[in-house]
TORVEX-134055 format. One record per residue (C-alpha): residue number from 1; residue in three letters; x, y, z. Coordinates in steps of 0.25 Angstrom, whole numbers, plus 5000, padded with zeros to 4 digits. Layout:
<nodes>
NUM|ala|X|Y|Z $
...
</nodes>
This chain:
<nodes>
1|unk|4867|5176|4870 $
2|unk|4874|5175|4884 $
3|unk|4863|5168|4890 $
4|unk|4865|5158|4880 $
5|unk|4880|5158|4881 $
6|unk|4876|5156|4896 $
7|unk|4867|5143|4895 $
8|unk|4878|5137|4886 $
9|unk|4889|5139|4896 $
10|unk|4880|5132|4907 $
11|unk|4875|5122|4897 $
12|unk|4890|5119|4894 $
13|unk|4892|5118|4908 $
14|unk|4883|5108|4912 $
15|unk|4887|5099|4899 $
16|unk|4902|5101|4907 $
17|unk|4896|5098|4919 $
18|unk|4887|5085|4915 $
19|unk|4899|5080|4906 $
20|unk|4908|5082|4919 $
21|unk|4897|5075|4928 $
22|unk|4897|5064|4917 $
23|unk|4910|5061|4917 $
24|unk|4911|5060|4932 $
25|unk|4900|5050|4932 $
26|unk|4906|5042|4920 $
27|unk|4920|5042|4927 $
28|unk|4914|5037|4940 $
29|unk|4907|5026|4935 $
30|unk|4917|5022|4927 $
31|unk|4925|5021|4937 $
32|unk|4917|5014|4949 $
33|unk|4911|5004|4937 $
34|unk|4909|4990|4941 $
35|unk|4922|4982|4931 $
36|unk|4912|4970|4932 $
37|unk|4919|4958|4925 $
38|unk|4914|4943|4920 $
39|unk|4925|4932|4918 $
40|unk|4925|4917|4923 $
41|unk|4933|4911|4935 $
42|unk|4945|4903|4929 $
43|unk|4946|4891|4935 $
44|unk|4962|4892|4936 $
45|unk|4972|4902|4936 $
46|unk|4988|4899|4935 $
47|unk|4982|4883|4937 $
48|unk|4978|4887|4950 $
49|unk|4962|4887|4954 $
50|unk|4953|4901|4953 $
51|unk|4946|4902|4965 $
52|unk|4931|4913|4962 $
53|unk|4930|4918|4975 $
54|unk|4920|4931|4980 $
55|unk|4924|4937|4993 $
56|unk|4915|4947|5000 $
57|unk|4919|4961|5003 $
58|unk|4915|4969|5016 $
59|unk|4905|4977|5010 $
60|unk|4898|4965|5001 $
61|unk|4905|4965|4988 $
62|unk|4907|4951|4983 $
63|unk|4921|4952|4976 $
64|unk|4925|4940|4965 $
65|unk|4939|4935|4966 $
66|unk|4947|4923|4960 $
67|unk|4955|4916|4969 $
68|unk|4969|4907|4965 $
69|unk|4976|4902|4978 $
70|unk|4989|4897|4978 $
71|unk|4998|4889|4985 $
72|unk|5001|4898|4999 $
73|unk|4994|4908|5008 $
74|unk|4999|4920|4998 $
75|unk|4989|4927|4990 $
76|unk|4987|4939|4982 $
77|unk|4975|4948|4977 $
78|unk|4976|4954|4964 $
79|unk|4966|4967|4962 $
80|unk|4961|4971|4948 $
81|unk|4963|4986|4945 $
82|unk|4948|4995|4944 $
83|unk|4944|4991|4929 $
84|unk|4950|4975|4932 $
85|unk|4946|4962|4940 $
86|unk|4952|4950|4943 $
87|unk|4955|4946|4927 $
88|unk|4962|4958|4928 $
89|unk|4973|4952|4939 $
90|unk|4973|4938|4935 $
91|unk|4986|4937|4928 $
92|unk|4993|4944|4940 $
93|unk|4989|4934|4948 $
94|unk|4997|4922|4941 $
95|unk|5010|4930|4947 $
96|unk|5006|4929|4961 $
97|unk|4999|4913|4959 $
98|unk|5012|4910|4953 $
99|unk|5020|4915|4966 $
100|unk|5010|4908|4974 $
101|unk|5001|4918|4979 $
102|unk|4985|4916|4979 $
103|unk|4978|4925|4969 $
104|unk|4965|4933|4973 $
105|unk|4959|4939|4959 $
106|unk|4946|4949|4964 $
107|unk|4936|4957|4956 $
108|unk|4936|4970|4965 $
109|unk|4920|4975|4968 $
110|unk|4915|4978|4954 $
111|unk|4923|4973|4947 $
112|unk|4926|4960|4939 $
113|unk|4916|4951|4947 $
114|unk|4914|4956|4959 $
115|unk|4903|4964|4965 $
116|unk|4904|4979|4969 $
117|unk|4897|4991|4961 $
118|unk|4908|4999|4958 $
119|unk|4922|5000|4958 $
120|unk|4928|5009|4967 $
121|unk|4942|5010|4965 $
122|unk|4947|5003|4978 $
123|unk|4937|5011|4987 $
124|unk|4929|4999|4989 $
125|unk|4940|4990|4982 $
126|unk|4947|4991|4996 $
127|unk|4936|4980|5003 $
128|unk|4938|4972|4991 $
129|unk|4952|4971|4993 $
130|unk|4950|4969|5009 $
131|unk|4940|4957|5006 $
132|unk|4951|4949|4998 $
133|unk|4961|4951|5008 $
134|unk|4953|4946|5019 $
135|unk|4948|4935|5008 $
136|unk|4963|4931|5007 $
137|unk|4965|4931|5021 $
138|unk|4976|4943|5019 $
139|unk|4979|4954|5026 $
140|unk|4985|4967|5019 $
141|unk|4997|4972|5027 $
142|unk|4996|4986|5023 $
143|unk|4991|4996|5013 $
144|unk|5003|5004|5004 $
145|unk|5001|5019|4999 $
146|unk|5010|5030|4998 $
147|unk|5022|5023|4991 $
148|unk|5030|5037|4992 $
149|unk|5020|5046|4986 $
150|unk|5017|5053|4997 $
151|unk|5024|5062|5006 $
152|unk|5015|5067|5018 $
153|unk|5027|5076|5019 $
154|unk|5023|5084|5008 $
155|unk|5012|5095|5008 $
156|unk|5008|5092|4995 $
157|unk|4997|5084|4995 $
158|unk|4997|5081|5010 $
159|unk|4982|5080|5013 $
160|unk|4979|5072|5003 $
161|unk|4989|5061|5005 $
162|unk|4985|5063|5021 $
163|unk|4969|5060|5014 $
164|unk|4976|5047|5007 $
165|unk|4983|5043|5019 $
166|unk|4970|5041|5025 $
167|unk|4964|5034|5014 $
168|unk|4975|5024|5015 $
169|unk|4973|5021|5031 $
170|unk|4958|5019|5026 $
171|unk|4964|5009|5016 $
172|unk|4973|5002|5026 $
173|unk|4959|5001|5037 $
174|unk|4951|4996|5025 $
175|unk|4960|4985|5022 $
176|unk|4964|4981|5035 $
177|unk|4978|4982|5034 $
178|unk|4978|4995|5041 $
179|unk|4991|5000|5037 $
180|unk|4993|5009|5025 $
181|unk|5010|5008|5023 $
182|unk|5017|5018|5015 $
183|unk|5026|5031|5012 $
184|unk|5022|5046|5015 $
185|unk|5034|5053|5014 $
186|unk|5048|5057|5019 $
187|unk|5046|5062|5034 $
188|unk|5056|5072|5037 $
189|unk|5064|5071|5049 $
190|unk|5063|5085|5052 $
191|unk|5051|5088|5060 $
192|unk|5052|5104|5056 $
193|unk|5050|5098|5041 $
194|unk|5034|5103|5036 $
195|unk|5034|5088|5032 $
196|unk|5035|5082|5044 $
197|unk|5022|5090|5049 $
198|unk|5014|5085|5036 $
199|unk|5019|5070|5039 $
200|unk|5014|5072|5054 $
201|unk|5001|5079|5050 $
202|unk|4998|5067|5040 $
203|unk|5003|5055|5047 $
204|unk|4995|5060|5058 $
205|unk|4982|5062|5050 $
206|unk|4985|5049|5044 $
207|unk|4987|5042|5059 $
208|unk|4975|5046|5066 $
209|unk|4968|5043|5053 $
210|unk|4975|5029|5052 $
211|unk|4973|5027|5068 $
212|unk|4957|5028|5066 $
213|unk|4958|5020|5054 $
214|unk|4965|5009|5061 $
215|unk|4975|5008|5051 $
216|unk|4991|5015|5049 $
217|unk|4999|5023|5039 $
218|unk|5013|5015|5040 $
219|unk|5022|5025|5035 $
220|unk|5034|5017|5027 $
221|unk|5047|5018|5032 $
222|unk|5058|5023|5023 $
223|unk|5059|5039|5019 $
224|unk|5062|5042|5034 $
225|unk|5070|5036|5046 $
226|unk|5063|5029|5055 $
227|unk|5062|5039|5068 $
228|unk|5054|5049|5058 $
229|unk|5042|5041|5057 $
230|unk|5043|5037|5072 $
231|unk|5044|5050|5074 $
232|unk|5031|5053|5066 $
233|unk|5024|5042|5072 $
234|unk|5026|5047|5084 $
235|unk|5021|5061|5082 $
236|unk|5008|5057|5074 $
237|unk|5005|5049|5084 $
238|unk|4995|5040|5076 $
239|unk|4994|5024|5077 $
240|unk|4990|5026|5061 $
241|unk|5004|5030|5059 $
242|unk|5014|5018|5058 $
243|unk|5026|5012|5051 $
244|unk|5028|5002|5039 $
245|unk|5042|5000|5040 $
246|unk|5049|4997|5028 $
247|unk|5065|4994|5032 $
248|unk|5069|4993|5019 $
249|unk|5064|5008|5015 $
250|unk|5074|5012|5027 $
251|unk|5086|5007|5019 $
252|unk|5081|5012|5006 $
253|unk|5077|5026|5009 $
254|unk|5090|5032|5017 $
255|unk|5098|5026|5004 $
256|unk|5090|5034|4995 $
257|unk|5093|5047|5005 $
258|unk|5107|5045|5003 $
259|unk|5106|5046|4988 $
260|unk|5098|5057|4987 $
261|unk|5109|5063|4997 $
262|unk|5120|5059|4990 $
263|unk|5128|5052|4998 $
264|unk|5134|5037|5000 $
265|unk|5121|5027|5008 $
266|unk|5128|5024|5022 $
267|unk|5120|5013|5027 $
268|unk|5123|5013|5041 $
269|unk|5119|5028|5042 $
270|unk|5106|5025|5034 $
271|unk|5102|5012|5042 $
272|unk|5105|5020|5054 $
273|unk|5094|5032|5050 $
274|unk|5084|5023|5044 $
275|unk|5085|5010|5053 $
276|unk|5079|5002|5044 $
277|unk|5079|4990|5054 $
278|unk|5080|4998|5068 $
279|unk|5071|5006|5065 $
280|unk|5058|4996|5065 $
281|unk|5063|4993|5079 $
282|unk|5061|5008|5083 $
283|unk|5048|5009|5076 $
284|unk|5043|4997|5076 $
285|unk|5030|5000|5085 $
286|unk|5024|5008|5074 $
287|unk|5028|4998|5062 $
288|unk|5016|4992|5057 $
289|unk|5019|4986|5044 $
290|unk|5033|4984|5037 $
291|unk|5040|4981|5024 $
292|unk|5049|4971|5021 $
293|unk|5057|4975|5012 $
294|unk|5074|4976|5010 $
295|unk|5084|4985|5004 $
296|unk|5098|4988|5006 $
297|unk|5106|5000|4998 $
298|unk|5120|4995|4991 $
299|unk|5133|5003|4991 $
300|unk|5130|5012|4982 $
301|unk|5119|5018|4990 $
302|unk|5107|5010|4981 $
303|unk|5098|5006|4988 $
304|unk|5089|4992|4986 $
305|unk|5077|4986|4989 $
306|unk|5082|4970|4990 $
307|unk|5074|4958|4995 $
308|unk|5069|4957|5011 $
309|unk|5082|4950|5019 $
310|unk|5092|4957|5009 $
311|unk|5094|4971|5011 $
312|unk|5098|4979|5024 $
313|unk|5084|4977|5032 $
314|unk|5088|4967|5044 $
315|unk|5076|4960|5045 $
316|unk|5075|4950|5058 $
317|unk|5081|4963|5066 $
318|unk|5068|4971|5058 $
319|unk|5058|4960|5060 $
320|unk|5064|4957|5074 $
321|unk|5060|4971|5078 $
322|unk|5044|4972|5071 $
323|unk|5044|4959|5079 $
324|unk|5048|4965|5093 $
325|unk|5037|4977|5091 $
326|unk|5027|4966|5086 $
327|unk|5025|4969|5073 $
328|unk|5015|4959|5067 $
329|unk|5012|4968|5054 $
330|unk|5016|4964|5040 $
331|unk|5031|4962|5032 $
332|unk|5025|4968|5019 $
333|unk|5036|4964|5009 $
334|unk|5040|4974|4999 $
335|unk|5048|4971|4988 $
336|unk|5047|4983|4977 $
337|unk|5060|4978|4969 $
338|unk|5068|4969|4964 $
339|unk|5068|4956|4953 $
340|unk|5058|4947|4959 $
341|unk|5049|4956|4970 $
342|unk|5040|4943|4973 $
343|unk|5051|4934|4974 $
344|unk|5057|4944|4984 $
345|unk|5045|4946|4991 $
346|unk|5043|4931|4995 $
347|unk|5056|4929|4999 $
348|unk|5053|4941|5007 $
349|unk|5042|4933|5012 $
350|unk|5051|4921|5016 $
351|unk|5061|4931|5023 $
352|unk|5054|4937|5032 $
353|unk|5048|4923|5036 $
354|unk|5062|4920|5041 $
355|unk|5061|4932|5051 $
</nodes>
C-alpha cells in the first residue's frame, strides 16, 4: 500500500511539474508572440497626405511606418503599446497634426506590418526607437527614470535600484542621448548620516559604470541645496556623475520644507540656501542638461509651478551663466500643470528664443 501511495505522490508531482513547465511555455510565447496585423495605407489623414515609408533598423529589421508631415520642422513619434500598432495611435496623432507637428505612426518589430520574430518588450524595441529618431533627423535630449521613487539613501532595496541605475546608463548609450536625468533621493547634509555613505557607494558604482558606458546619471536639482551635490560630485569622483539642473525645483522644494516645518516661507532666506539662479553659476562645469521650467510661492507660503518667464527663475542671468561655462546641451521644457500645458510649452518655446 505505501509503495503505491509512493508512485502516486511522484506521479502527482510530475503532473505539478509539467503543468508548471506548461504554463511557463504558454506565458512566454504569449508574451514574445508576433501581434502581426493587415490593414491598408489611407490615402489621407486630417486632409493631409499619408506617407507608407519602411526604415531599416541597425540589426536588419525593416519596420513599417506611415508618415503625415506638416507645415514646420516639428515632429512627433507616437508608439503603440505590446498588443498594438500604429492603428492603435492614429487618433492621437490628429492632436499633435492640429498644433502643427509631423506625425510618425510605426509598427514596432513583430508587430502590425513590420518584420521582427518576436516581441520583446522594449528589449529589442530600443533599436526601433533609435531608427525613427535618426529617420526624423531628431536627437533625444535625455532619457527620464526615477520621478521620486527611488531613494539611494535608503537601504531598502539599495542593490537593486544600483542594478536599475546601470540598466538605465545602458538605456542612455543605446539611444545616444547619453544622459539618463532624474531623482534618487534626499542627500543628507550631514556626512555622519548612514545615507550619505549609500548615496556615495551608489553614485559611485553608478559613475564608473556610466564613465565606461560613455553615458551620465544627471542627478535633478531640487531636494537638496546646491553645495550638497557638488559636494558629492566631488568625492565620487566619476565623469558619469553630472547635473540636470532644474531651477524651478529649487524654489519649490525649500517651500515645501517650510510647511512641513511650520513655519511662515521667507523668500530671501530660502533663495539664499537654494540659489536657484546662483547656483548654476557655481556648478555649472558639471551641468549637462537642464529644465526649463518656472514657479514662484505666493504669500501664503503655496507654492506654484507657472509658465517659463513668469515666476522667480531670472532667466537671462541663468542662461547668461550655462552660456559662460559653454553649455550647448538642451533646454528641455517642462510644463507638468496648468489649463493649457501645450500652449504654455510653445510659448515657452518662443521665450527662450528671445534669450
Amino acid at each position: 500500500m505505501r509503495k503505491w501511495l509512493k508512485r502516486l505522490g511522484y506521479a502527482g508531482i510530475t503532473v505539478f511539474l509539467l503543468l508548471w513547465a506548461a504554463t511557463t511555455v504558454f506565458g512566454v510565447y504569449f508574451t514574445i508572440r508576433p501581434r502581426v496585423a493587415q490593414f491598408e495605407d489611407p490615402a489621407t489623414f486630417e486632409e493631409r497626405p499619408v506617407e507608407a515609408v519602411t526604415i531599416p533598423t541597425e540589426d536588419g529589421i525593416n519596420l513599417s511606418a506611415w508618415y503625415i508631415k506638416a507645415d514646420d520642422d516639428r515632429a512627433v513619434i507616437l508608439l503603440a503599446g505590446i498588443d498594438g500598432n500604429r492603428t492603435s495611435v492614429q487618433n492621437r496623432g490628429e492632436f499633435f497634426l492640429d498644433r502643427g507637428f509631423s506625425v510618425l505612426l510605426p509598427d514596432l518589430r513583430a508587430s502590425g506590418r513590420s518584420e521582427g520574430r518576436a516581441v520583446t518588450i522594449g528589449w529589442q524595441e530600443r533599436k526601433d526607437l533609435v531608427a525613427h529618431v535618426k529617420g526624423l533627423g531628431l536627437e533625444i535630449s535625455a532619457i527620464s527614470c526615477w520621478g521620486g521613487n527611488v531613494d539611494l539613501g535608503e537601504e531598502e532595496g539599495w542593490n537593486e535600484n544600483v542594478e536599475w541605475g546601470k540598466r538605465n546608463l545602458e538605456l542612455a548609450a543605446d539611444l545616444g542621448c547619453n544622459i539618463w536625468q532624474g531623482h534618487c533621493g534626499i542627500m543628507p547634509e550631514d556626512r555622519n548620516d548612514p545615507a550619505w555613505q549609500r548615496f556615495l557607494d551608489g553614485m559611485g558604482i553608478l559613475g564608473e559604470h556610466g564613465e565606461k558606458l560613455g553615458s551620465c546619471l544627471a542627478i535633478e536639482t531640487g531636494p537638496e541645496p546646491p553645495y550638497v551635490l557638488l559636494k558629492l560630485i566631488h568625492e565620487v569622483g566619476f565623469d558619469g556623475i553630472r547635473i540636470n539642473w532644474d531651477p524651478a525645483n529649487l524654489i519649490l522644494w525649500p517651500a515645501r520644507y517650510a510647511q512641513q516645518l511650520g513655519e511662515e516661507y521667507n523668500r530671501e532666506k530660502w533663495i539664499e540656501r537654494y540659489q536657484p539662479n546662483e547656483g548654476a553659476r557655481a556648478l555649472a562645469e558639471y551641468i549637462v542638461h537642464t529644465h526649463a521650467k518656472d514657479a514662484l510661492v505666493h504669500p501664503d507660503g503655496k507654492r506654484q509651478e507657472v509658465p517659463l518667464g513668469t515666476g522667480w527663475v531670472d532667466w537671462p542671468r541663468y542662461v547668461g551663466y550655462l552660456r559662460e561655462a559653454g553649455f550647448d546641451g538642451y533646454f528641455a521644457i517642462e510644463r507638468e500643470t496648468g489649463e493649457d500645458p501645450v500652449g504654455d510649452i510653445q510659448a515657452a518655446v518662443d521665450f527662450l528664443r528671445t534669450l
